[in-house]
Every structure is written in structure tokens, then in C-alpha cells.
C-alpha positions in Angstrom: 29.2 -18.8 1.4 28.5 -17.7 -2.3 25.4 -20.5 -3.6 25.1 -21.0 -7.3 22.3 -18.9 -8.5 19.8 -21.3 -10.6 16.3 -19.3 -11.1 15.5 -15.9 -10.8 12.2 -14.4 -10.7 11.1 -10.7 -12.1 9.0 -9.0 -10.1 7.6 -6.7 -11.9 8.7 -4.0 -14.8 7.2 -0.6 -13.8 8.1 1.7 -16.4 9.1 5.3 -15.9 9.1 6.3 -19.5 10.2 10.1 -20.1 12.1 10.1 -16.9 13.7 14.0 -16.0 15.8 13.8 -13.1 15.6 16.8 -11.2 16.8 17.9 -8.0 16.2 14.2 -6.8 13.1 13.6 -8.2 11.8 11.5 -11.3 9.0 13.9 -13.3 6.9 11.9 -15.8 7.1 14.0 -18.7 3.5 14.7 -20.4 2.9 13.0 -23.7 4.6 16.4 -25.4 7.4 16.2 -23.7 10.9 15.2 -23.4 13.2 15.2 -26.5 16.3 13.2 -26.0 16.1 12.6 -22.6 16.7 9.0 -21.7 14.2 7.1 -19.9 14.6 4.4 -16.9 12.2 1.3 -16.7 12.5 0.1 -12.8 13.3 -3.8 -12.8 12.2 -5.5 -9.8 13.8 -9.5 -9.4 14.2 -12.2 -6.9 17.3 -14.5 -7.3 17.3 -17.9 -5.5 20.1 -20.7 -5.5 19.4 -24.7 -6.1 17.0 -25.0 -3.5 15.0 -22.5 -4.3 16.3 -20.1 -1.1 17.1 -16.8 -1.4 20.7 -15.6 -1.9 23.0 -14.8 0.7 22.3 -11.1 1.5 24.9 -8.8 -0.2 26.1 -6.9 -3.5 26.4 -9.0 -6.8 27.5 -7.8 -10.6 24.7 -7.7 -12.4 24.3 -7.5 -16.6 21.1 -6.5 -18.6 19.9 -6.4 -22.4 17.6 -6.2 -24.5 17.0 -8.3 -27.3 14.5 -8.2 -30.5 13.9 -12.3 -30.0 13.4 -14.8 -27.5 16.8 -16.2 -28.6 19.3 -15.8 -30.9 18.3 -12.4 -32.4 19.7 -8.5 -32.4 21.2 -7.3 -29.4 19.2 -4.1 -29.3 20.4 -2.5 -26.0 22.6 -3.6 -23.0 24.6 -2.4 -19.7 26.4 -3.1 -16.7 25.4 -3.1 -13.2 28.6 -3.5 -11.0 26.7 -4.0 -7.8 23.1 -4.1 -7.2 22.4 -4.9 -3.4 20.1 -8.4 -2.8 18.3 -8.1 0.3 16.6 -11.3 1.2 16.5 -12.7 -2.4 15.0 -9.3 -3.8 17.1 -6.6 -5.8 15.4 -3.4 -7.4 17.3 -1.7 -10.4 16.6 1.3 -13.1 17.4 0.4 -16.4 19.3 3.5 -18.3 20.9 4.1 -15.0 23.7 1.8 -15.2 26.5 1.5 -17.8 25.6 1.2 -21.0 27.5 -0.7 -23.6 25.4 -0.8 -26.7 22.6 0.3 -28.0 23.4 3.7 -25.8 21.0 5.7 -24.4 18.2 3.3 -23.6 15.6 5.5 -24.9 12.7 5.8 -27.8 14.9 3.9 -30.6 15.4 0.8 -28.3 11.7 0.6 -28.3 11.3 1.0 -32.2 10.2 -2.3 -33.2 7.8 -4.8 -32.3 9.4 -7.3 -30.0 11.9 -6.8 -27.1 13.1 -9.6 -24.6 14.6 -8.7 -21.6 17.6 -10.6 -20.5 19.4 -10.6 -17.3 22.1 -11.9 -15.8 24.0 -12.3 -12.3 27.3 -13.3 -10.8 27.2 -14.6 -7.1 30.7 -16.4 -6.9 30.8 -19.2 -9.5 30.2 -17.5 -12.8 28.0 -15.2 -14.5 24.8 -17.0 -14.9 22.2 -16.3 -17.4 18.7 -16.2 -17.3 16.0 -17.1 -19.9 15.2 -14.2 -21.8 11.4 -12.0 -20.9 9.1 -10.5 -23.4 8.7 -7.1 -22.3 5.0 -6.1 -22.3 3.6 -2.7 -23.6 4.6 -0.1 -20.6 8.0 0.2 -21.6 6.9 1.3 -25.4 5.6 4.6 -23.5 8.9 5.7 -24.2 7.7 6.0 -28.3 6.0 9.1 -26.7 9.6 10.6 -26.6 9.4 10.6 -30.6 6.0 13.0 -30.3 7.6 16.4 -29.7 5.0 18.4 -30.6 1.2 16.7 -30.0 0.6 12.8 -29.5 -2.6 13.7 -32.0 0.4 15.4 -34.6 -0.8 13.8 -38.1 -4.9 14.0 -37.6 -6.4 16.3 -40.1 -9.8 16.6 -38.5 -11.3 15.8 -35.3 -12.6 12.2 -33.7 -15.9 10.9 -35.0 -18.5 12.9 -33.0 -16.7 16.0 -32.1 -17.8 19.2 -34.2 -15.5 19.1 -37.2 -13.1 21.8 -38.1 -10.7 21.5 -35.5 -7.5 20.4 -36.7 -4.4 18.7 -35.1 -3.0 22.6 -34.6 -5.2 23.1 -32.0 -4.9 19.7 -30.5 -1.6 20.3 -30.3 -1.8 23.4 -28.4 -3.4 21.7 -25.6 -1.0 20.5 -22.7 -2.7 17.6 -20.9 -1.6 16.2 -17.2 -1.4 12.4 -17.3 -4.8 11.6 -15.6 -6.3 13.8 -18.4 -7.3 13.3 -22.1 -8.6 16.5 -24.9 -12.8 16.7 -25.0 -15.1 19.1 -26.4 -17.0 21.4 -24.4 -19.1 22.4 -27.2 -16.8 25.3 -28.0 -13.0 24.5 -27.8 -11.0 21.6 -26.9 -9.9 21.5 -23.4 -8.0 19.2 -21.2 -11.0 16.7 -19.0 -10.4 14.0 -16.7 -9.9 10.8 -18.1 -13.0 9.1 -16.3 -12.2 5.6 -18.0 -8.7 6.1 -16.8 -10.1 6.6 -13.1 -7.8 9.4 -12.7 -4.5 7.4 -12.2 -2.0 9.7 -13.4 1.1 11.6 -11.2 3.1 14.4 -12.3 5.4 13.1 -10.5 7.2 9.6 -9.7 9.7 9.0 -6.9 11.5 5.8 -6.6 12.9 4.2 -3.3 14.9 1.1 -3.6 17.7 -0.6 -1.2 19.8 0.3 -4.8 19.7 2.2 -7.7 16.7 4.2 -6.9 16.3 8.1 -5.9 16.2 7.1 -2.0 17.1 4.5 0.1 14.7 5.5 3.0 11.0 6.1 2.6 10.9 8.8 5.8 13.6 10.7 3.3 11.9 10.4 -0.2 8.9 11.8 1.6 10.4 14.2 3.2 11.5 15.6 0.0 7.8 16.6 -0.9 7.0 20.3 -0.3 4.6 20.8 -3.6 2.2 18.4 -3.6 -1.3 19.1 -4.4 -4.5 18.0 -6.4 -2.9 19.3 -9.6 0.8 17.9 -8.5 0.7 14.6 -7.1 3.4 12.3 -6.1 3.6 8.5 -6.4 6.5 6.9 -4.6 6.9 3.5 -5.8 8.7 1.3 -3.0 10.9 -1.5 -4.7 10.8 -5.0 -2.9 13.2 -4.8 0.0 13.0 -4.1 4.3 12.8 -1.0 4.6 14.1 -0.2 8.5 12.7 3.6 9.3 14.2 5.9 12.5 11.9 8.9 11.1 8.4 9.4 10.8 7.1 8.3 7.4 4.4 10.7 6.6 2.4 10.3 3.8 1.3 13.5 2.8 -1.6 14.8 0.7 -1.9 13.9 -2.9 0.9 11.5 -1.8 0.5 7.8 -2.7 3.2 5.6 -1.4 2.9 2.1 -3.4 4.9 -1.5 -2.5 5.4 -3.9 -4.4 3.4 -6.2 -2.2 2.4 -7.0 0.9 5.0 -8.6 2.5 7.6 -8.1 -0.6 8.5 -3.9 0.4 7.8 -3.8 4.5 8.5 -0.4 6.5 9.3 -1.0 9.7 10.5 1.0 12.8 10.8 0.5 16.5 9.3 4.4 17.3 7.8 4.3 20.2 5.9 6.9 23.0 4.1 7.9 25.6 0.8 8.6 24.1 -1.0 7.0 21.1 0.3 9.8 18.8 2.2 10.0 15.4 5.5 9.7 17.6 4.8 6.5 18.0 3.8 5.4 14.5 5.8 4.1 12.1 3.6 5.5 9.2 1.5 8.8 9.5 -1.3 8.9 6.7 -2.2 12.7 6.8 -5.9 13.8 4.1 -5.3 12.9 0.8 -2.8 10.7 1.1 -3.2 6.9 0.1 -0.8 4.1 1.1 -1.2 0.7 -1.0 0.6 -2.5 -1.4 3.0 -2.8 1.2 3.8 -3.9 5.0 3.5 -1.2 7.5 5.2 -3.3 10.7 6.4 -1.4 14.5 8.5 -3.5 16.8 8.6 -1.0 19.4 8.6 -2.0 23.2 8.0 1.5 24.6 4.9 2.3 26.1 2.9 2.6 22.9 3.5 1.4 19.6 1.5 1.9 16.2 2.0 1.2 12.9 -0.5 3.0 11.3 -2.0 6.4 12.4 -4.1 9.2 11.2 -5.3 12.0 12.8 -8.3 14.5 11.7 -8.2 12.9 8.0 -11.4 12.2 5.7 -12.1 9.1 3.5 -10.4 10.9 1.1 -7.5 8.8 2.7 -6.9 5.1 1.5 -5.1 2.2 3.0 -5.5 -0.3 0.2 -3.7 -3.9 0.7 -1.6 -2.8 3.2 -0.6 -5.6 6.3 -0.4 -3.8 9.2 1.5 -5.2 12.5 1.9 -3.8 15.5 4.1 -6.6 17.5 7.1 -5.6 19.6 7.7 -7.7 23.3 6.5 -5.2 25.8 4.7 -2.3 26.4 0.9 -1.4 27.4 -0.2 -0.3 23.5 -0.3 -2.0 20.8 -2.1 -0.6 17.5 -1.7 -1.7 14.2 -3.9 1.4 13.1 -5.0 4.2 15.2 -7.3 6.9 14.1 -7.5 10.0 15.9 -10.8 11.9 14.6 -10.0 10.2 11.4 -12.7 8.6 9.0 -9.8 7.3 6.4 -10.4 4.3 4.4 -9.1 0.8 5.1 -10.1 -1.5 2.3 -8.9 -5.3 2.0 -5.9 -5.2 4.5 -4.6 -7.8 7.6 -4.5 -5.3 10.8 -2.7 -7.4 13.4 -1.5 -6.2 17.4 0.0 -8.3 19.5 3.2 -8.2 22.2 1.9 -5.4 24.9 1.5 -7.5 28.0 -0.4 -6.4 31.5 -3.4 -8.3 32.3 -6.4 -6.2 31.4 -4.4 -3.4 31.5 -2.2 -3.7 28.2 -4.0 -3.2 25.0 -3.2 -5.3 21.5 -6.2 -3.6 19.1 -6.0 -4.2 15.2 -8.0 -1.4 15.0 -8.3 1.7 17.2 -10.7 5.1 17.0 -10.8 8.2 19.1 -12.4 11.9 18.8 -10.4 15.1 19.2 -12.6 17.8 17.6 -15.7 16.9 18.0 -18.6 14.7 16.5 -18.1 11.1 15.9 -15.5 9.8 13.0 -16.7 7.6 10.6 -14.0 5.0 9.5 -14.9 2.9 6.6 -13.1 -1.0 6.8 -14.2 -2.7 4.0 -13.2 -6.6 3.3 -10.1 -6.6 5.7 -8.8 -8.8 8.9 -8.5 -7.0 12.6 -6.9 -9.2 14.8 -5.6 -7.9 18.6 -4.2 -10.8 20.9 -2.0 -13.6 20.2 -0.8 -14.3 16.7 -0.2 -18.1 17.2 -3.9 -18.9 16.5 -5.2 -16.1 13.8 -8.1 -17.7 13.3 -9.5 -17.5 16.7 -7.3 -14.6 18.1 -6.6 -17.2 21.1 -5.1 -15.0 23.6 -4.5 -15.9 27.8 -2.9 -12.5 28.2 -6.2 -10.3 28.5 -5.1 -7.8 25.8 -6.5 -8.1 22.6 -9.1 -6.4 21.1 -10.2 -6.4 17.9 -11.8 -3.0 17.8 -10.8 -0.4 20.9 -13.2 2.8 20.5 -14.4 6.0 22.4 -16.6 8.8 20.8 -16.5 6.8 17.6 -18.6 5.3 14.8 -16.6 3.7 12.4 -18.2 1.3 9.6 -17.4 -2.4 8.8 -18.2 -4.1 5.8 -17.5 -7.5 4.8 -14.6 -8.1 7.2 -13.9 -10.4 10.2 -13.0 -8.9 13.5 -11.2 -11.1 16.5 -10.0 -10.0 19.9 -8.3 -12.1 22.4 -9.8 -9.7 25.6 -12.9 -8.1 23.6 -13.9 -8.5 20.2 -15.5 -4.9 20.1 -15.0 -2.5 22.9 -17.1 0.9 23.2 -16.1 3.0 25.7 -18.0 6.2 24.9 -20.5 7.2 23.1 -20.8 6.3 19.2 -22.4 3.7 17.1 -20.0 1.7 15.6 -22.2 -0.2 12.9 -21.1 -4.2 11.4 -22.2 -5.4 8.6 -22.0 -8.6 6.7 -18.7 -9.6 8.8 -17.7 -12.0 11.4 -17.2 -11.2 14.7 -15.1 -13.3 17.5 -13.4 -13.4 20.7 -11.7 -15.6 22.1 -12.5 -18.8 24.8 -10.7 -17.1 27.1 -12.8 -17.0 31.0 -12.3 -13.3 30.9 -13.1 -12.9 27.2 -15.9 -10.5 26.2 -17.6 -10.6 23.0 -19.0 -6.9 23.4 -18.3 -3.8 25.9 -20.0 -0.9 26.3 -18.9 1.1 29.3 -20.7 4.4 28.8 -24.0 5.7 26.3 -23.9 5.1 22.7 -24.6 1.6 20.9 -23.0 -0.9 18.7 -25.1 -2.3 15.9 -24.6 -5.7 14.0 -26.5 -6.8 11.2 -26.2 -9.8 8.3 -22.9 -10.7 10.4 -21.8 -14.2 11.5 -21.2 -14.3 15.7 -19.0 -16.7 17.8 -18.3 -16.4 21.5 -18.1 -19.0 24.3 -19.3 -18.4 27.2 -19.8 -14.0 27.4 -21.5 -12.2 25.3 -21.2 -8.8 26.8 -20.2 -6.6 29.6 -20.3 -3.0 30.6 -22.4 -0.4 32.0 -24.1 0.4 28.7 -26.9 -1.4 27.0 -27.0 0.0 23.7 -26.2 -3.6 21.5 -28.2 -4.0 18.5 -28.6 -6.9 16.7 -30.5 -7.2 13.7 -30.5 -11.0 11.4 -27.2 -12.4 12.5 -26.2 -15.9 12.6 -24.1 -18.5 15.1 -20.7 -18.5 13.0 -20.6 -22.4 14.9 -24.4 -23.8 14.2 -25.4 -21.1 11.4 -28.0 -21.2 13.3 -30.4 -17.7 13.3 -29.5 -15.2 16.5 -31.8 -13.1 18.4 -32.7 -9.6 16.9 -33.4 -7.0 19.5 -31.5 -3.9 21.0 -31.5 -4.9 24.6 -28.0 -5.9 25.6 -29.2 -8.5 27.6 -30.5 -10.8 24.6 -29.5 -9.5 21.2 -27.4 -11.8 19.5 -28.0 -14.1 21.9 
């Protein structure tokens, strides 16, 4: 049933200003680069009817121009979409990739004076609708760097105020910066530095997935499509709002960063599933160097083990960075919504959540789980985040009668948590080999289940707590080990001051 479309909301304008397309790939041209080739700005929306719901799912006409007013004005640039594909409300477009009707090629002139207003509009069954005009902000007027063919400093007859004078724009010109990088004297010569203010956010290169009009349709593929990346060649692929259903492996490689557009707006999700708790059955596989940001990482599997995050031998040169991760499908022994296998990646402000394996004791639902392969004792760093592993009708208190969650699940492992709450349904932290995981300034649960354990250690090695809120019910801890350490922690219940020792028996209590 077509719904008459009454709002829509942009998303976002992420603009890919000096675009070269090139065997599948979109290059960011340097600041010297480019002339005449027409750029693409990626236009992210969300189209809902009367009530404020999404659109029916499907493929609508679609019209876009640009304007130098807010109304009225010069129509500076326009084109036709004939079918951009609306998942679930969202839609994902390039600008410059569709076909243009005035103001043709959208390039450096479009961008020539001071305002431009975006305007957009859709036909879902009763009429093309159209949308109050946007004021484009400044990253689409990167495209005025098409106009500098020779040196962005072309025009200077001496050098910046502090610099040793007598270089001219000549030998500015010369130099060939990457995007992360900006010309500073060494004393002697001018020489492409890192741009420290910058924080070195720059790619040479920028791949786009979208359900339409992007370079892929599939993450797993657009990744796949990598074979050069390296500290002086990295890759962003931006991931346009839209579900995202993988069969393949999505590896994130090094010098790779795979960005969403949101948690819960771009989701990649698969139903890969195996035998051991190994990349085969992960939906996402974050290898050293890589960095994964912004997005929904979700595995439905109902194999024997399911994860939706993994990493294997990686350092904390690896970032997940407001990523949810799920691990949920109905069945199996092993859930994970990360898994690190001799890994010390970063996980920094992100929702881990397992839940789904059944077995009594048996099956496993960890938010967060750490092993050693190699040797020594991986130091994860989590860092203002949410692990949750039981059941997700009560995510404040992880409530769970099945005896499977945990929020941590460890062996030969020492990963450290700052500034995070941890909740397990089973065990809120569970050591079962040597290590020293180390909490602090957190919250740490488990749920009121007769079975529950706050703590477990089964073999030598220690878990330490300090500055941390505690809550448990009735068992504090369990196992063969008695290496808990406890050191100013509070009842998350009374606030009341717990007991600071390292015997098992009465720290924390």
C-alpha cells in the first residue's frame, strides 16, 4: 500500500569531494589534484508517511537540487534518481551519480558561491512530494579544492609568520601532501608532517557501501576488495544507513576503518555459525590496525557457537568505537558478542550483549570473552561500555533463569575495565585460568538467580576490583581459586563502603 510521504529526515551529508572512480574504488584526490573530475557528496535520508512510520520497503523516484536560497532563488544544480531503494525508512544516494539535468557536472562551479540549499524530493504513489529546502554546511565546498590544480598555497609570495623566510609558493607547491598531513619546516626545507591538530584523520582512500547507489552492496565484498592497505594507504569504508545481511566473513583489515552511520541506523548481520569460537563463526573479524566505529555488529546464528565480534592475536592498535554488539540467535551452547583470542584490541563506549544459547550451566551467553593462544596474558582495554550475557528482557539486571550468562568469560587473560558496567545472568566475572583481570571505577552485577555467582575463579591467577560499585544477592563467589582483590568499592544497593582485602572469602564483602 503506497502511504503519502509527509517528512523526511537527512541523515547526514558526507562529502566525497574529488571523487576518482577507479576499478571500484572512490580515491580522495589530494588537495592538488583532480581537474575536471566530478565529485559525489553521499546523501543519507529517512522518509516517513503521516504517522511518522517508515515507508513501505521498496524502490521510489527520487529528484535532487541545489539551490543558492532557502526559497525562491537560482536553480544551481539538479538530477534525477529513478529508483533509490528505502529499506526500513532509510535510503543512501551519491549526488553526481545520477542524471543530471542542469547545472551538469556537479562539481567545483556548483560550489562557487556562498550559499547552497539542498532540496529533495520523492514519489511513493500519490505525487512527487517536496521537501523543505537544507543549507548545505562547509564539507561539500571541499570540492573548491578541484579549482587548485597546482598548490592549495598557489598565490603566497612568502612563507607563514614564523617559518624562515625565503621560501616561496614554488616550493610549497612542489610538495605533495596525504590528507592526514600539512607542509612544516624542519629547519631546512619544507616537508610534508602529520597534521597533529588534525589527529591524523585522513584516507587515501574512501569506499562507499549502500543498499543503492554506492560502490557495494555487501560490506564482506567492499572489503574484500582491499589488497593495498597500509599505514601510508588507508581505507575508510563508509556504511550508509540500511541492514546489511552478510553470508561472508566481514574482515576488517589493517589500516581499514569500517564506519556506520550509527548504531542501530547501518547493522551487519549474519547467521555464521561453528564449531569452535573462531572467526568462522563471527560475523565481523577485526584483524591489527583495523578500527570498526558507529555501527551494529548483530549474529543470529543457532549453530553451536555464534560471535559477532572477534579478534585474534591483535594489539590496541585495534578500535571498536560505538559499535553495539549482539550475539542473540535461539539455540546453541556459545554465545559471544565479542571474542578475543590473544587479542588486547580496544573496545571504548559500546553495548556488548549475548543471549539465546540455552543448556543449564553448560551453554555460555558472555558479552565479553578473552583467551590466550601464543602465550602471555592479553590485555584488552574496555573503556565506558555495557557487557551484558543472559537474558535481554531485564538489561539492567541481566535477570537470567537459564544459567548462561556471563558478563565476562576469561582463561589466561588480563583484560582492563574502566568506567563500564558489567552483568551476567550465571556469573558476573568468570576466571578460569590464570590472569588478572583488573576493574576499575565500574559496576559490577549478577543476577538473583539461586545459582548466580558474582565472581569465579577456578584455577591460580586473581581478579582485582577497585573504585567500582558491587551488587549481588546472595553469592559472592565460587571456585577453587582465591585470588579476589578488592580495594575501596561500594554496595551499588546501600552505597555503603565494602570490605578491602585479597582473601576471596571476605573481599567485597
Amino acid at each position: 500500500m503506497n502511504r503519502k510521504v509527509l517528512s523526511i529526515i537527512g541523515i547526514g551529508l558526507v562529502c566525497l569531494a574529488l571523487v576518482v572512480v577507479s576499478g571500484g574504488r572512490q580515491l580522495l584526490a589530494d588537495m592538488q589534484g583532480g581537474g575536471g573530475v566530478p565529485g559525489l557528496i553521499s546523501y543519507q535520508g529517512f522518509l516517513a508517511d503521516g504517522n511518522g512510520d517508515p515507508v513501505a520497503d521498496g524502490s521510489y523516484p527520487m529528484n535532487f537540487a541545489i539551490y543558492d536560497a532557502g526559497s525562491g532563488g537560482t536553480l544551481i544544480w539538479a538530477e534525477t534518481h529513478s529508483s533509490v531503494t528505502v529499506g526500513g525508512g532509510f535510503f543512501a544516494v551519491l549526488l553526481g551519480g545520477g542524471s543530471c539535468t542542469n547545472g551538469c557536472p556537479l562539481g567545483a562551479d556548483t560550489f562557487a558561491g556562498p550559499n547552497r540549499y539542498l532540496q529533495v524530493s520523492a514519489e511513493t504513489g500519490s505525487g512527487m512530494t517536496t521537501f523543505p529546502r537544507q543549507q548545505l554546511a562547509s564539507a561539500p565546498y571541499a570540492l573548491q579544492a578541484e579549482q587548485a590544480a597546482t598548490s592549495p598555497w598557489d598565490g603566497l609570495t612568502d612563507v607563514p609568520a614564523g617559518f624562515a623566510d625565503g621560501v616561496d609558493d614554488d616550493t610549497l607547491g612542489a610538495l605533495s601532501c596525504t590528507l592526514d598531513q600539512i607542509p612544516k619546516w624542519n629547519g631546512s626545507a619544507w616537508v610534508c608532517a602529520a597534521d597533529e591538530v588534525g589527529g591524523g584523520t585522513g584516507y587515501e582512500n574512501v569506499i562507499t557501501v549502500a543498499t543503492s547507489g554506492g560502490d557495494y552492496t555487501s560490506v564482506a565484498a567492499a572489503l574484500a576488495s582491499i589488497t593495498d592497505s597500509s599505514s601510508t594507504n588507508r581505507y575508510l569504508v563508509q556504511v550508509m544507513p540500511g541492514v546489511y545481511t552478510e553470508t561472508d566473513l566481514v574482515v576488517v583489515k589493517e589500516y581499514v576503518h569500517v564506519r556506520g552511520s550509527g548504531p542501530n541506523v547501518t547493522v551487519v548481520t549474519s547467521a555464521r555459525t561453528g564449531g569452535t569460537p573462531a572467526n568462522g563463526a563471527a560475523t565481523v573479524d577485526l584483524l591489527d590496525n583495523g578500527r570498526i566505529s558507529n555501527i551494529t555488529v548483530r549474529n543470529t546464528g543457532t549453530g553451536t557457537y555464534g560471535i559477532a565480534l572477534y579478534s585474534a592475536e591483535t594489539t590496541r592498535a585495534a578500535v571498536v568505537d560505538n559499535v553495539v554488539a549482539e550475539a542473540i540467535g535461539a539455540g546453541g551452547t556459545g554465545h559471544y558478542a565479542a571474542f578475543w583470542n590473544d587479542a588486547e584490541a580496544i573496545i571504548r563506549n559500546s553495548r556488548l550483549f549475548a543471549g539465546g544459547a540455552t543448556g543449564f550451566g553448560t551453554g555460555v551467553n558472555a558479552a565479553f570473552g578473552s583467551v590466550n593462544i601464543a602465550g602471555g596474558f592479553p590485555q584488552a582495554l574496555i573503556e565506558n561500555s555495557i557487557l551484558m550475557g543472559g537474558s535481554a528482557s531485564n538489561l539492567e539486571n541481566c535477570n537470567d533463569n537459564s544459567g548462561t550468562g556471563f558478563g565476562m568469560q576469561l582463561a589466561n587473560s588480563t583484560p582492563m575495565v574502566r568506567s563500564s558496567y558489567i552483568c551476567g545472568g550465571h556469573r558476573g566475572i568468570a576466571l578460569y585460568t590464570n590472569g588478572n583481570p583488573q576493574i576499575q571505577n565500574s559496576s559490577v552485577k549478577v543476577s538473583s538467580t539461586g545459582s548466580a555467582f558474582l565472581f569465579e575463579i577456578s584455577a591460580s591467577g586473581s581478579i582485582s576490583v577497585a573504585n567500582s560499585g558491587i551488587s549481588y544477592v546472595g553469592n559472592k563467589f565460587t571456585g577453587a581459586g582465591t585470588g579476589l582483590r578488592c580495594v575501596h568499592n561500594y554496595n551499588l544497593g546501600s552505597w555503603a563502603a565494602l570490605i578491602d582485602g585479597t582473601t576471596s572469602g571476605t573481599a567485597c564483602n
